[in-house]
TORLONU-333873 format. One record per residue: x negated, y, z of N, C-alpha, C in turn; residue number from 0. Coordinates in steps of 0.001 Angstrom, whole numbers. Layout:
! residues N
      n.px      n.py      n.pz     ca.px     ca.py     ca.pz      c.px      c.py      c.pz   seq
         X         Y         Z         X         Y         Z         X         Y         Z   NUM
...
//
This chain:
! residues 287
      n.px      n.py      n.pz     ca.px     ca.py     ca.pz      c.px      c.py      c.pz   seq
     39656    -21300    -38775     39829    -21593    -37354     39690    -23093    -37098     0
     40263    -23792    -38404     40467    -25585    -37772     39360    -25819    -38439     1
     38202    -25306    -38663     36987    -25559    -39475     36065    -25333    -38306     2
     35996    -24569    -37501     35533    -23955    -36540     35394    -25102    -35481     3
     36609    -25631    -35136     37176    -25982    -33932     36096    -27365    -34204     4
     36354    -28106    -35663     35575    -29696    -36228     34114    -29244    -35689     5
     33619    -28272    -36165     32192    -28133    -36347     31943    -27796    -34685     6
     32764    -27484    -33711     32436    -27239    -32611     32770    -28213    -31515     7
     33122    -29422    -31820     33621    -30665    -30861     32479    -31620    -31505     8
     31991    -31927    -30182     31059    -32779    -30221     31319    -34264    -30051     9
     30756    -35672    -30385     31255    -36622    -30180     31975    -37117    -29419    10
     31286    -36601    -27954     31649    -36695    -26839     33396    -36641    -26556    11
     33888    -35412    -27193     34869    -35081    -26716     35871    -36303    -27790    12
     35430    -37255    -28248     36341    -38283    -28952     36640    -38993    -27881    13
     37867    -39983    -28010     38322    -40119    -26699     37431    -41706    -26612    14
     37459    -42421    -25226     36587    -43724    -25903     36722    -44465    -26471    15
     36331    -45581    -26912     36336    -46834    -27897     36810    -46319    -29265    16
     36325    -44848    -29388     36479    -44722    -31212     35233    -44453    -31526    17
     34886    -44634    -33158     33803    -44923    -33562     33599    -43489    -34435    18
     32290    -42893    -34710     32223    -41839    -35376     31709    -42050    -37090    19
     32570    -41755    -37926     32253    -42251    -39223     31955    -40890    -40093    20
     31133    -41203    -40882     31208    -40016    -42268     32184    -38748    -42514    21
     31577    -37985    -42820     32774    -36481    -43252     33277    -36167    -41948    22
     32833    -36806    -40654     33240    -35883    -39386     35268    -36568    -39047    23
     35063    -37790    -39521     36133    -38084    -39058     35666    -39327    -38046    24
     37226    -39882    -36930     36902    -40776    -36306     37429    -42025    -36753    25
     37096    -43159    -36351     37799    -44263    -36920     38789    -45033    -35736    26
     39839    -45578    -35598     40557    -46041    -34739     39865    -47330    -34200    27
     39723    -48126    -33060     39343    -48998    -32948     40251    -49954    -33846    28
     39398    -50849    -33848     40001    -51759    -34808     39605    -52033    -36337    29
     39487    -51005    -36572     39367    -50759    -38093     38061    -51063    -38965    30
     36790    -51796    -37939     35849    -52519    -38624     36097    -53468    -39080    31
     36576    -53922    -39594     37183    -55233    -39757     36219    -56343    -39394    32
     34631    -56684    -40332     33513    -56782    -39854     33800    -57281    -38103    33
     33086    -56122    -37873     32643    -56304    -36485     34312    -57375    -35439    34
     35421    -57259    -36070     36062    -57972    -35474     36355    -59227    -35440    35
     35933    -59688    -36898     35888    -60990    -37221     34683    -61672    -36711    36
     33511    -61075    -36431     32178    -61879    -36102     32675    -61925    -34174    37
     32987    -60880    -33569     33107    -60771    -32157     33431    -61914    -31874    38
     34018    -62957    -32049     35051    -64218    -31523     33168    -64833    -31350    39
     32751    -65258    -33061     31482    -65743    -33482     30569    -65628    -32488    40
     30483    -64382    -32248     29586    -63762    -31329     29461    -63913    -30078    41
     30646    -64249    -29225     30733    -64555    -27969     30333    -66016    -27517    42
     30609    -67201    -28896     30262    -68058    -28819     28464    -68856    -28775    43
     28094    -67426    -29308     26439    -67967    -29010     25725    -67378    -30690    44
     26479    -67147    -31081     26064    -67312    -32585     25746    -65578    -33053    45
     24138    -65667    -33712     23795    -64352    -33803     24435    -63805    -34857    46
     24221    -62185    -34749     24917    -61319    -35710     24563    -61904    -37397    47
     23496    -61810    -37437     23635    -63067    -38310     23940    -63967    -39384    48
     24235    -64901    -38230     24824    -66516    -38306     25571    -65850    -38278    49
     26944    -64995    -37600     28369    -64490    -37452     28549    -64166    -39116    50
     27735    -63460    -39974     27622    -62726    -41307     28088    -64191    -41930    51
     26882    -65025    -41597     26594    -66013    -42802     28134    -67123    -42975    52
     28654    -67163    -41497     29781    -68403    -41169     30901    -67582    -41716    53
     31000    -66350    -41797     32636    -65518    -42556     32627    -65519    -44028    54
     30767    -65698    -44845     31029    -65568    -45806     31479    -66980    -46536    55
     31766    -68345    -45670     31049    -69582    -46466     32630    -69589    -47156    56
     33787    -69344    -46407     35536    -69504    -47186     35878    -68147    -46341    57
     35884    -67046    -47182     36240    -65882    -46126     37804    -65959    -46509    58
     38572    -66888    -47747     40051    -67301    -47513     40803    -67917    -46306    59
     39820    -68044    -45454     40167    -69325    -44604     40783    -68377    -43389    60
     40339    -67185    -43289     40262    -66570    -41891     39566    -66609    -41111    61
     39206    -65499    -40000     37909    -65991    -38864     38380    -67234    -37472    62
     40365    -67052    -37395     40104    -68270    -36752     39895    -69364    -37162    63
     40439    -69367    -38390     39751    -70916    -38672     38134    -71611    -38537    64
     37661    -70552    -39025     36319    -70865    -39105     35767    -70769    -37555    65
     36562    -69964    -36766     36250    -70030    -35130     36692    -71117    -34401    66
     37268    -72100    -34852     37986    -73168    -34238     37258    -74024    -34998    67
     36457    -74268    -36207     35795    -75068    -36558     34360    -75134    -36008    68
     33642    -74262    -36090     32584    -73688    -34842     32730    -74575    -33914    69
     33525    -73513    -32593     34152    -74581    -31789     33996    -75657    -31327    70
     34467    -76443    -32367     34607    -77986    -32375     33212    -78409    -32381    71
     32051    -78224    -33050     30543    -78320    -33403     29756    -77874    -32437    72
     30348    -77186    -31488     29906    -76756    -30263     30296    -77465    -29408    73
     30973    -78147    -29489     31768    -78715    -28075     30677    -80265    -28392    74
     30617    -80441    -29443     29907    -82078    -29943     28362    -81517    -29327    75
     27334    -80508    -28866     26343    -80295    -28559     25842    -80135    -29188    76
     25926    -79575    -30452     25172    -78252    -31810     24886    -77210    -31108    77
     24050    -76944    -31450     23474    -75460    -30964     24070    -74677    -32132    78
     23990    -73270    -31876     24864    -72426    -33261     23710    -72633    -34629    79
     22709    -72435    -34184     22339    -72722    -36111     22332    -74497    -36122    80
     22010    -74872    -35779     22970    -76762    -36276     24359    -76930    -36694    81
     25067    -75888    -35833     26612    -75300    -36566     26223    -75034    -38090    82
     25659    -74005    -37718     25916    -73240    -38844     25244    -73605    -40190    83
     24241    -74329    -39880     23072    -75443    -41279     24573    -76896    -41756    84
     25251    -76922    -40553     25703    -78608    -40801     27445    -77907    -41765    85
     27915    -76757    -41492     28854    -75738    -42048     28518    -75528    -43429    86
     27472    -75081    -43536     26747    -74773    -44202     26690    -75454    -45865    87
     26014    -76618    -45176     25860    -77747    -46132     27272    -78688    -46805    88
     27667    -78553    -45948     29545    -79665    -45877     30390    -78352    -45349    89
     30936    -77344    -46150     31980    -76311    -46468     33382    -77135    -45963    90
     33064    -78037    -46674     34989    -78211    -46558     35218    -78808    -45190    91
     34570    -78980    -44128     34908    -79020    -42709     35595    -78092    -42210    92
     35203    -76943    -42819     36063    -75962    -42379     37722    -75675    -42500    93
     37366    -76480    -43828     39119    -76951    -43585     39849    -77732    -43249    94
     39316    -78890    -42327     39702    -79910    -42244     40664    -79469    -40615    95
     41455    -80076    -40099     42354    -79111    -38823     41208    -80023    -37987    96
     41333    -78905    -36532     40390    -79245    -35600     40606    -80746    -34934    97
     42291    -81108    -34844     42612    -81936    -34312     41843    -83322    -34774    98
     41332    -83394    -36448     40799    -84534    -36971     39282    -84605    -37154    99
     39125    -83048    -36749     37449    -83256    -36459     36809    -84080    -35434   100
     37755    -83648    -34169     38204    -84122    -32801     38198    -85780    -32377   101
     39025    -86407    -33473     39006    -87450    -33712     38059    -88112    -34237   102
     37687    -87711    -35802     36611    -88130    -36026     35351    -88572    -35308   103
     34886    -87639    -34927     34079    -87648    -33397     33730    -88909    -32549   104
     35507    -88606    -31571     35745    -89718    -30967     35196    -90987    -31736   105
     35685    -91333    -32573     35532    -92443    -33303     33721    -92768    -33085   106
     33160    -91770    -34230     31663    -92236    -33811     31112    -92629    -32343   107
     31997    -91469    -31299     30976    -91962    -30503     31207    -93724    -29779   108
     33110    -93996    -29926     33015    -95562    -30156     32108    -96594    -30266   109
     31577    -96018    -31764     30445    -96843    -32223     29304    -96979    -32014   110
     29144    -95838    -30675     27908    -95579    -30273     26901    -94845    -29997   111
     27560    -93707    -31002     26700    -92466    -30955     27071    -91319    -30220   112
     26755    -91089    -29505     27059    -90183    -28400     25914    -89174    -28143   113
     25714    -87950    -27559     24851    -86974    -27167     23861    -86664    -28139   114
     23203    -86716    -27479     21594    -86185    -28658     22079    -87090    -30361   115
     22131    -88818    -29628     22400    -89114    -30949     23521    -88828    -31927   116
     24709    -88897    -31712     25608    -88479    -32623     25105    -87046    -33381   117
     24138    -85935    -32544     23896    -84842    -32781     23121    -84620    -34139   118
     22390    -85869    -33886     21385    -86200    -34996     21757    -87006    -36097   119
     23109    -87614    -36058     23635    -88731    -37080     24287    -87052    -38074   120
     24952    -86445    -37319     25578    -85681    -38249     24612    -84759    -39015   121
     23892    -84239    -38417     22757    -83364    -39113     22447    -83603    -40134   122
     21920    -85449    -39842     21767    -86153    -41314     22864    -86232    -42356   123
     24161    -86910    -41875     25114    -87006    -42927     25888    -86284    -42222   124
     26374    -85068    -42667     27591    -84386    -41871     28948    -84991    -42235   125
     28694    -85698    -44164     30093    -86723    -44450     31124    -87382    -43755   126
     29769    -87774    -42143     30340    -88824    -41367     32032    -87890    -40961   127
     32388    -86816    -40765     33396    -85769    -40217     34323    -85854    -41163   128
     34040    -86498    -42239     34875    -85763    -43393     35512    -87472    -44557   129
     34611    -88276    -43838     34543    -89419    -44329     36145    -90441    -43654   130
     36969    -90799    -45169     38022    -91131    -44458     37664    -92585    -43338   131
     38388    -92780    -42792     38928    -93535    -41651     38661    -94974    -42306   132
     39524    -95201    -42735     39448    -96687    -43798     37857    -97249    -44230   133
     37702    -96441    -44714     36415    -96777    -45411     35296    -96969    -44298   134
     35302    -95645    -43109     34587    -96216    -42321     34606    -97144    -41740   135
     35655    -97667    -40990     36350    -99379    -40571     35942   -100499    -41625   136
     36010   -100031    -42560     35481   -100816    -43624     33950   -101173    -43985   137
     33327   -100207    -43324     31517   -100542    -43048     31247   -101431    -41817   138
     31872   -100557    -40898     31672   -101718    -39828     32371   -102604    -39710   139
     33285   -103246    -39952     33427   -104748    -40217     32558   -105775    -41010   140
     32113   -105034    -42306     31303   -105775    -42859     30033   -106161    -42307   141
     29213   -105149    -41271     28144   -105420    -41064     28280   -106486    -39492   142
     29413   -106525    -38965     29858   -107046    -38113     29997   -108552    -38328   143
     31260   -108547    -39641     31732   -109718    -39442     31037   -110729    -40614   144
     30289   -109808    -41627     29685   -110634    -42504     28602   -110546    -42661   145
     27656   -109345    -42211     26561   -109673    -41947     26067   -110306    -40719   146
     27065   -110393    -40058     26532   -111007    -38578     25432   -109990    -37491   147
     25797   -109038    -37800     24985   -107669    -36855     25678   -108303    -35351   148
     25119   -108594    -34082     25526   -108094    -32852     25886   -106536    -32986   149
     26753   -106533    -31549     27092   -104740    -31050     26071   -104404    -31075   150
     24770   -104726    -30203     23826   -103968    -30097     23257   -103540    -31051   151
     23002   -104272    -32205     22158   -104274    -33402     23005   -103315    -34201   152
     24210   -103493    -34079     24640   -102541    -35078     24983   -100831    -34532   153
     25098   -100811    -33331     24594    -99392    -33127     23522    -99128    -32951   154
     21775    -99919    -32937     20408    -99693    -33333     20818    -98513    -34871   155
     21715    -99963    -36024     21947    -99812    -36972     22226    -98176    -37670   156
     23464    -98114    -37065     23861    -96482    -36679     23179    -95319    -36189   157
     22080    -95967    -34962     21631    -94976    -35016     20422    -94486    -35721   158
     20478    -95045    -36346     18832    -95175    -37146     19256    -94240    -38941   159
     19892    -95240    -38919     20661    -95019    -40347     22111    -94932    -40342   160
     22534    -93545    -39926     24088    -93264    -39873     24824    -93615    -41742   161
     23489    -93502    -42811     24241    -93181    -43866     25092    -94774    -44488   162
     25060    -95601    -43786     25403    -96935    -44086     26744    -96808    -44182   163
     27585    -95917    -43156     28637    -95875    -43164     28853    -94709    -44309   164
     28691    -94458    -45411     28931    -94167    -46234     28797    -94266    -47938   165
     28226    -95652    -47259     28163    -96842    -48746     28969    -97347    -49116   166
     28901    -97861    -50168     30409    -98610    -50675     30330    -99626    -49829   167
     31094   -100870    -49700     30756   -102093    -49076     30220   -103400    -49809   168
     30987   -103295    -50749     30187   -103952    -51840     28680   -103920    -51997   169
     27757   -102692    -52044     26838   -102388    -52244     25897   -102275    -51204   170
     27065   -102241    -50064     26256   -102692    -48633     26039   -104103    -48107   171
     26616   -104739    -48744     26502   -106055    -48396     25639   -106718    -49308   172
     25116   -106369    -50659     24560   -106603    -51552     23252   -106103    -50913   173
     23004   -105054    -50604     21807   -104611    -49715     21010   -105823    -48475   174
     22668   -106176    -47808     21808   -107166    -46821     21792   -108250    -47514   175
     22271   -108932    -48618     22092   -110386    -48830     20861   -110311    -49583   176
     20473   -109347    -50434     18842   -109728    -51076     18000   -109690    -49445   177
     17903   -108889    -48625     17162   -109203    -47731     16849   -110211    -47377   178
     18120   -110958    -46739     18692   -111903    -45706     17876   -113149    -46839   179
     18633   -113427    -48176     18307   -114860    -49038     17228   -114663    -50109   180
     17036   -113638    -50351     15714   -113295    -51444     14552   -112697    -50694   181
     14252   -112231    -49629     13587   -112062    -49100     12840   -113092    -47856   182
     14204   -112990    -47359     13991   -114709    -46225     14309   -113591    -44468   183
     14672   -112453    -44374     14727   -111450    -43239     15656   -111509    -42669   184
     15681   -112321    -41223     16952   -111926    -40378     17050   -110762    -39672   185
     18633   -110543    -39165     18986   -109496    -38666     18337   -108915    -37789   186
     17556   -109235    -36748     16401   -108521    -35858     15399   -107984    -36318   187
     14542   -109019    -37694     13772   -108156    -38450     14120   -106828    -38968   188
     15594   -106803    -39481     15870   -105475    -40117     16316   -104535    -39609   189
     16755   -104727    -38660     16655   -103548    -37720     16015   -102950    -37045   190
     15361   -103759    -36793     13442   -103396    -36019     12585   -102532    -37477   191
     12867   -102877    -38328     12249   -102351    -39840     13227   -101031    -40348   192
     14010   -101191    -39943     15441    -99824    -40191     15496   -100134    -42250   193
     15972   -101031    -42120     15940   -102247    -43534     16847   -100804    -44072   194
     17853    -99914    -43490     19401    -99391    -44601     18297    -97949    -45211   195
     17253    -97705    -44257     16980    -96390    -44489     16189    -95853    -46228   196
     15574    -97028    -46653     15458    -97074    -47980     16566    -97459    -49329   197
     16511    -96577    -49839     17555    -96952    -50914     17104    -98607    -51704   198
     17977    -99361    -52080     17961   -100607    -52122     17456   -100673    -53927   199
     17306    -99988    -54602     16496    -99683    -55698     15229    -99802    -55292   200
     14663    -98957    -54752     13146    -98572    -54271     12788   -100061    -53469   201
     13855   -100955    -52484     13282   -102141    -51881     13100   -103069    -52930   202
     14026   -103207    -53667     13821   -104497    -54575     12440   -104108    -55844   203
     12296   -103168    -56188     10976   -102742    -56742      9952   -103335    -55973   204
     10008   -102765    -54684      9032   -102905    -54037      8489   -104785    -53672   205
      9755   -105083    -53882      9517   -106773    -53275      9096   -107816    -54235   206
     10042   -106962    -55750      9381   -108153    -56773      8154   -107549    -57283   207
      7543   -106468    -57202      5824   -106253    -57661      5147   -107100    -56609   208
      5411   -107537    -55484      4619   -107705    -54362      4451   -109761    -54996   209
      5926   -109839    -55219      6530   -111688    -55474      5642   -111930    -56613   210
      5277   -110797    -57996      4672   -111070    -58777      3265   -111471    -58969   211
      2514   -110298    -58049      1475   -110184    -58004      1125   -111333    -56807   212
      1793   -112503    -56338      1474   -113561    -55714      1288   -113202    -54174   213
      1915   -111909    -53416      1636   -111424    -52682      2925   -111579    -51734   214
      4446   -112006    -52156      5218   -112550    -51234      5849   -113377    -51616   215
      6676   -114445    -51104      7286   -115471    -51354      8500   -115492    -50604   216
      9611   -115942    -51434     10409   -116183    -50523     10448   -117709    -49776   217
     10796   -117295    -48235     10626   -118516    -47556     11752   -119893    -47801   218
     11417   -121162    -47286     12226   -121763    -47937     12045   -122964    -46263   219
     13425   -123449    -45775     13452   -123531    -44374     12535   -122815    -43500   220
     12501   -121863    -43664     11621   -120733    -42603     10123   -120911    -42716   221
      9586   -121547    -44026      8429   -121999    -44290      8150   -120881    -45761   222
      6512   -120243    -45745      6265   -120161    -46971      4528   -120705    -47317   223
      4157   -120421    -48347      2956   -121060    -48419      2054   -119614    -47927   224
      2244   -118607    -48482      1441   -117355    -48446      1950   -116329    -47299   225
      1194   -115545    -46507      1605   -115138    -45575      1895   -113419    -45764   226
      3812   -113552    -46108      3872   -112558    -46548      4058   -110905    -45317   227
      4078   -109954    -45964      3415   -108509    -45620      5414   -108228    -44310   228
      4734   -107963    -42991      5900   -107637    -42697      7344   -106395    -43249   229
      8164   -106606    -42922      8929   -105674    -43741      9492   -104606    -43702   230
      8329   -104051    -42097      8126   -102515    -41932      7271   -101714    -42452   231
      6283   -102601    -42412      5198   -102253    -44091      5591   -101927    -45250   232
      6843   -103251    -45609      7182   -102926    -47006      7955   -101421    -46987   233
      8964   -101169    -46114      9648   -100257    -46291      8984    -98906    -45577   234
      8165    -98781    -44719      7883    -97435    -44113      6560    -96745    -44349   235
      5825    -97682    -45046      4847    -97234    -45612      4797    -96258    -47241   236
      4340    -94812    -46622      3967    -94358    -48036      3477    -95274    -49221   237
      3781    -94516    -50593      4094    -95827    -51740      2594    -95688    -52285   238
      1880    -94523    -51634       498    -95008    -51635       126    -95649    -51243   239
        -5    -95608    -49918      -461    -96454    -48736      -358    -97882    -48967   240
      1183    -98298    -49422      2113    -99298    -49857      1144    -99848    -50526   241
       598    -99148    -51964      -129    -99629    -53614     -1228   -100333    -52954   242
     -1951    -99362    -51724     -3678    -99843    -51610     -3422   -100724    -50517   243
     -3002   -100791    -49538     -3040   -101875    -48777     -2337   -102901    -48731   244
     -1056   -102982    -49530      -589   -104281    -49321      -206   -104718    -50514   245
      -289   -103979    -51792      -148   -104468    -53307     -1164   -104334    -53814   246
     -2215   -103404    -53429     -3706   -103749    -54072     -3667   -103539    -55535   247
     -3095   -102553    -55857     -2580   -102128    -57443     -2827   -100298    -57033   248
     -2651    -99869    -58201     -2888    -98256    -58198     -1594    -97868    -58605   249
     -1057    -96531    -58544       168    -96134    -58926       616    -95989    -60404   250
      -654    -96552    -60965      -252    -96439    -62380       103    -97460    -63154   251
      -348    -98339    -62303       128   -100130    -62794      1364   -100192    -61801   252
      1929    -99808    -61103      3047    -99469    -60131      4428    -98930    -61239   253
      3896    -97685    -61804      4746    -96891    -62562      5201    -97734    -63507   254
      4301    -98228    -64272      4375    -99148    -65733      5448   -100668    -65347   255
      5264   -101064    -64357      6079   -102137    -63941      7794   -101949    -63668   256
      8076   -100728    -62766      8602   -100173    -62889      9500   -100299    -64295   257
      8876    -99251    -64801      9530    -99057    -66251     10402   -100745    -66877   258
      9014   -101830    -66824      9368   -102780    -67679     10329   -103889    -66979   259
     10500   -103739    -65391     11357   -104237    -64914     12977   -103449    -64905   260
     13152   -101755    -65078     14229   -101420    -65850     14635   -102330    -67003   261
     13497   -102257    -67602     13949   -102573    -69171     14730   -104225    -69407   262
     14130   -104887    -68131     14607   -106445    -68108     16134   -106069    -67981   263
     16371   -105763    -66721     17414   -105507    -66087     18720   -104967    -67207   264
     18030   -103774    -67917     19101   -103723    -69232     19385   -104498    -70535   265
     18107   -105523    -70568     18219   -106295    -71662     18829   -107615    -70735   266
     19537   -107821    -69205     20262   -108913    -68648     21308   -108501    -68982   267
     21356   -106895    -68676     23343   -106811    -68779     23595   -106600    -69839   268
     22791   -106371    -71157     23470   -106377    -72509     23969   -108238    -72680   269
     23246   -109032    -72224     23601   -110520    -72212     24454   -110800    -71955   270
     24783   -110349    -70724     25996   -111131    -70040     27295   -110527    -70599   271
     26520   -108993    -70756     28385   -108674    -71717     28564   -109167    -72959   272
     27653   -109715    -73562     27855   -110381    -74999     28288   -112023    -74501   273
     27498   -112007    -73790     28248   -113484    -73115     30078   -113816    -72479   274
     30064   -112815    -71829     31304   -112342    -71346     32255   -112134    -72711   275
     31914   -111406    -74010     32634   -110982    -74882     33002   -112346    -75834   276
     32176   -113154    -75904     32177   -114242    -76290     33023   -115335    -75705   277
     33271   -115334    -74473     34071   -116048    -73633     35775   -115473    -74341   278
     35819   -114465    -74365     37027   -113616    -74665     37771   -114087    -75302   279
     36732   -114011    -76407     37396   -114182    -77817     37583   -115980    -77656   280
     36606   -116555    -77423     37214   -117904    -77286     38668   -118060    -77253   281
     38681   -117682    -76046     39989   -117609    -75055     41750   -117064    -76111   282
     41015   -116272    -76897     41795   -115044    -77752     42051   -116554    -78573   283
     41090   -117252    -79463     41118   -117958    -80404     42198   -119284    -80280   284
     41762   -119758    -78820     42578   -120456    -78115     44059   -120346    -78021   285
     44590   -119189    -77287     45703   -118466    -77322     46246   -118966    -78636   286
//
């Protein structure tokens, strides 16, 4: 009879908002679990999907968390897959509380970056969210107070090359002083050239093959004898392009230099630490 009755009630007669599952039973609302955790996702813009992909990245975390981190990436003018690529890539945002994402934020746009651009600083380094406080204060002062950047120049700076603020400072300031005194480049040049966007390995390669081969000089009272290659050339030009038009070398006499200017560089610092070790012991002997 109660076999009868199953096989003779049609979906219909389920009452609404239940779902019809396997073996002829119904399921209570609620009980997708799935479909309840993406719904929040879902309302926010973000396809079925992206909803899949954002529950699996810390599914410890919960869906509000990860819905309040969203959220926040939405409210900055991410579209949901820029959410979900910049999530994606930098996980542990998701754990960070919304309140300091919030902040974070604020902060950049302080410095300048606001709308489209901030949109585009993070894309590049999403770190900037996650990057403590200190350290960032600690970039921009330096490029402020010791490199002598104007405001303006240094949010050019920012916006060009957000990743500055995530250099050491040491190593950022070492960046601008070969420019600035081994090169002879003031601050307008390098920002007009976007001087941070090359790693400072690849510039100084690039400057002493050029110094060698009699092709730049550093200037000396704003004077040089040879008229060297501007230093948007040096840096934005493919390292082909770079070889044939303004080093006039092939990539294979490029490579080889390379190599043998490593090799200087490690036969300086074996010196100085034998030099250094030598000082020591003096000192030891002294004692």
């Amino acid at each position: 009879m109660a076999g009868r009755l199953l096989r003779g009630c049609g979906r219909a007669a389920w009452p609404p908002g239940w779902a019809w599952v396997s073996r002829g039973f119904p399921a209570a609302p609620g009980l997708c679990r799935g479909c309840g955790e993406a719904a929040g996702l879902r309302a926010m813009g973000f396809s079925e999907e992206h909803a899949r992909r954002l529950l699996g990245l810390q599914p410890r975390l919960g869906p509000q968390r990860l819905e309040a981190a969203a959220a926040q990436l939405l409210l900055l003018g991410l579209k949901s897959e820029a959410a979900l690529g910049l999530l994606e890539r930098s996980p542990e945002l998701l754990r960070m509380p919304t309140e300091r994402l919030r902040e974070r934020a604020g902060e950049l746009r302080r410095l300048g970056l606001d709308g489209g651009q901030l949109q585009r600083a993070l894309s590049r380094c999403p770190q900037l969210l996650t990057l403590p406080r200190r350290r960032m204060a600690a970039a921009v002062r330096l490029l402020r107070e010791r490199c002598l950047f104007t405001a303006e120049q240094l949010k050019e700076v920012l916006r060009t090359c957000p990743g500055v603020l995530l250099e050491e400072p040491r190593q950022l300031h070492h960046h601008f002083q070969y420019a600035y005194f081994r090169m002879g480049i003031q601050q307008k040049e390098m920002v007009k050239a976007r001087l941070f966007q090359m790693p400072f390995a690849e510039l100084r390669n690039r400057h002493i093959f050029l110094e060698r081969r009699g092709l730049y000089q550093t200037p000396y009272k704003g004077q040089t004898q040879t008229s060297n290659p501007k230093l948007k050339d040096v840096l934005q030009l493919p390292e082909k392009d770079f070889l044939a038009s303004l080093a006039r070398s092939t990539v294979e006499e490029y490579e080889v230099f390379k190599k043998l200017l490593a090799r200087e560089e490690e036969e300086e610092e074996e010196e100085k630490e034998e030099e250094e070790e030598d000082t020591d012991a003096l000192y030891t002997e002294e004692d």
